[in-house]
N, C-alpha and C positions, 0 to 999 in steps of 0.2 A: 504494500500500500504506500502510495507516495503523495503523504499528507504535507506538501511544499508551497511557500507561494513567495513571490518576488515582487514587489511594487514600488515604483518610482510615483512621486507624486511634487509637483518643481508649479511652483509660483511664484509673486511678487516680492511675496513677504516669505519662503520658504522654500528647500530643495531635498528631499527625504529619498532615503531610498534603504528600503530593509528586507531583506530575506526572513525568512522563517522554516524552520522545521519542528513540526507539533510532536515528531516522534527522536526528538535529539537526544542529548544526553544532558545539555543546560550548561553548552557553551555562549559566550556570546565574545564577540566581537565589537569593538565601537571605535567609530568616531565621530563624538559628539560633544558640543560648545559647552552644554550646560553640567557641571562636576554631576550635581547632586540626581537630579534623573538622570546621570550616566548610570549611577549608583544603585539608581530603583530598578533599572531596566537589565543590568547584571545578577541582578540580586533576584527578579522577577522570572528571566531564564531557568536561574539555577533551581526555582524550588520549584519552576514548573515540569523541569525537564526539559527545556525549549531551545534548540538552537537558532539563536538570532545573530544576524550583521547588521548594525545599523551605520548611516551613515548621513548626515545631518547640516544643513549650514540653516540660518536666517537673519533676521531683522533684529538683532538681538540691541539695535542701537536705542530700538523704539523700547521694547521690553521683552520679558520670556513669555509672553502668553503666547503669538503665533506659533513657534517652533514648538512649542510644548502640547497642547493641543492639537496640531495637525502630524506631531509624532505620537500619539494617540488613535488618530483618525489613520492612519498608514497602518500602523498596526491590529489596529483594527479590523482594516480590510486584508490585508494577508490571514486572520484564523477564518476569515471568512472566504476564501478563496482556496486555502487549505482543506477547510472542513466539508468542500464540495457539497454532494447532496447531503450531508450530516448522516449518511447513512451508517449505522452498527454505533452511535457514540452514546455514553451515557446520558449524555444529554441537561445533567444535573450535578452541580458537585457544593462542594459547602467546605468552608475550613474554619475554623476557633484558633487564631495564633496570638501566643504570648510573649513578648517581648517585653522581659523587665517588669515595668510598672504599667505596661500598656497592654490589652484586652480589645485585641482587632476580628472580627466577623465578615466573612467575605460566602454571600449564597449569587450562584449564579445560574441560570435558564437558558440553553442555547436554542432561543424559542421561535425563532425569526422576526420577535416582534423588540425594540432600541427600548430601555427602558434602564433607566440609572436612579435607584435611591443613595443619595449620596449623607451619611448623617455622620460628618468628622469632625467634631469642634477643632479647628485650629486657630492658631493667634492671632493669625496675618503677621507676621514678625519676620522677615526675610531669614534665611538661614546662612550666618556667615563666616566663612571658612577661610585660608589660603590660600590662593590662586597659584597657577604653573609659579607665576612669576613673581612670586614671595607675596604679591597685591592681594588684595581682600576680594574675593570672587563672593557671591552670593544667590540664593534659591529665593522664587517668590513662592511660597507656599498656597499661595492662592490657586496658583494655575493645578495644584494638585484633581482639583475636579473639571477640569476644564480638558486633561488629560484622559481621564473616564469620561466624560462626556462624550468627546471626540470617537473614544473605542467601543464602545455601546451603541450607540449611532451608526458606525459603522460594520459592526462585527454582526447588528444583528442578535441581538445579549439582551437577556434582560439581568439586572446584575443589583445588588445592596451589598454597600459598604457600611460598615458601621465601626467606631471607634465604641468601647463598650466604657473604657477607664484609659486614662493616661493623663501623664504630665508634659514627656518631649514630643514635640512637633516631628523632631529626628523621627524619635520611637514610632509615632503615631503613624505616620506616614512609609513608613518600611514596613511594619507591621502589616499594615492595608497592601505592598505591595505583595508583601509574600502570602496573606493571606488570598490573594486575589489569585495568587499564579497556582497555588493547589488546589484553588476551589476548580480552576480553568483545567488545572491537568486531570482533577477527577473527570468533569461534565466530558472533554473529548478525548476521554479514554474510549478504549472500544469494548463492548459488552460481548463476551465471549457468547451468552445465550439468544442474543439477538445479532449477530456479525452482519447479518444480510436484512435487516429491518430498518425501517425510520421510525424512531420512535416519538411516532403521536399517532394517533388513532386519524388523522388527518388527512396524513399519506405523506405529508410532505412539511416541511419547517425553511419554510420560503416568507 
């Protein structure tokens, strides 16, 4: 089964281009502007199983919401080009991850129909780090939904995040991603007892 997909997607304000493979081992590859969603999307690979390359430039002069967002919406469309007719996939997955002091909830529906409950308290506090070049490089924590919105829209998801408890913004938002990427590798796993079914009484998850 060659669950793969390749999408280039080059605008005004952005120029993306990412591989996917749903059946990898949870390598990834990058390169991309922004440290901290390099971080989530490494990190989101790894507990998915997912091999990913991404490969990224934008407007970063204006702010991170383009770039962020519409590398959401690219990714997005790869599981959904991957996941072809969704035929044999569980179709459903759920994860409870703990990190620290933080209590993150990730249920997701590969149902065909975009639907994101997003309920994260965060600061709005930028997250700020060291840059390559010793300089203060920094995360707008805001665009974190803006990121899920883009890949629920696109993927065809219906998806709830939930932050349950937490203090760091850090925490909170790595937790949501690793919780998101095991909910995603349950849902398009493949059902040994139904290999050759769609599961919805439907026929189809279009």
């Amino acid at each position: 089964m060659n669950r793969k997909a390749e999408i280039t997607r080059t605008t005004k304000e952005t120029d993306i281009t990412i591989k996917l493979d749903l059946d990898g081992g949870g390598e990834a590859r990058l390169e991309y502007p922004v440290g901290f969603l390099a971080h989530m999307l490494t990190t989101f690979a790894r507990h998915g199983l997912f091999d990913m390359e991404v490969r990224a430039a934008g407007d970063l002069e204006v702010d991170q919401h383009h770039l962020v967002e519409d590398t959401g919406m690219v990714l997005g469309q790869c599981f959904a080009r991957a996941l072809g007719d969704k035929r044999g996939i569980r179709r459903v997955g759920s994860c409870l991850y703990p990190m620290d002091e933080t209590l993150a909830r990730a249920a997701v529906d590969i149902s065909g129909r975009p639907f994101l409950v997003f309920e994260a308290p965060l600061s709005g506090i930028p997250l700020v780090s060291a840059g390559a070049g010793l300089g203060l490089a920094s995360f707008q924590v805001d665009t974190v939904q803006d990121f899920w919105t883009g890949f629920v829209s696109a993927a065809g998801m219906t998806m709830h995040l939930d932050i349950l408890r937490g203090r760091s913004d850090h925490h909170k938002i790595e937790a949501l991603f690793k919780a998101a990427a095991r909910a995603l590798r349950e849902a398009c796993g493949i059902d040994g007892r139904a290999a050759d079914l769609i599961p919805s009484t439907k026929g189809v998850l279009a």
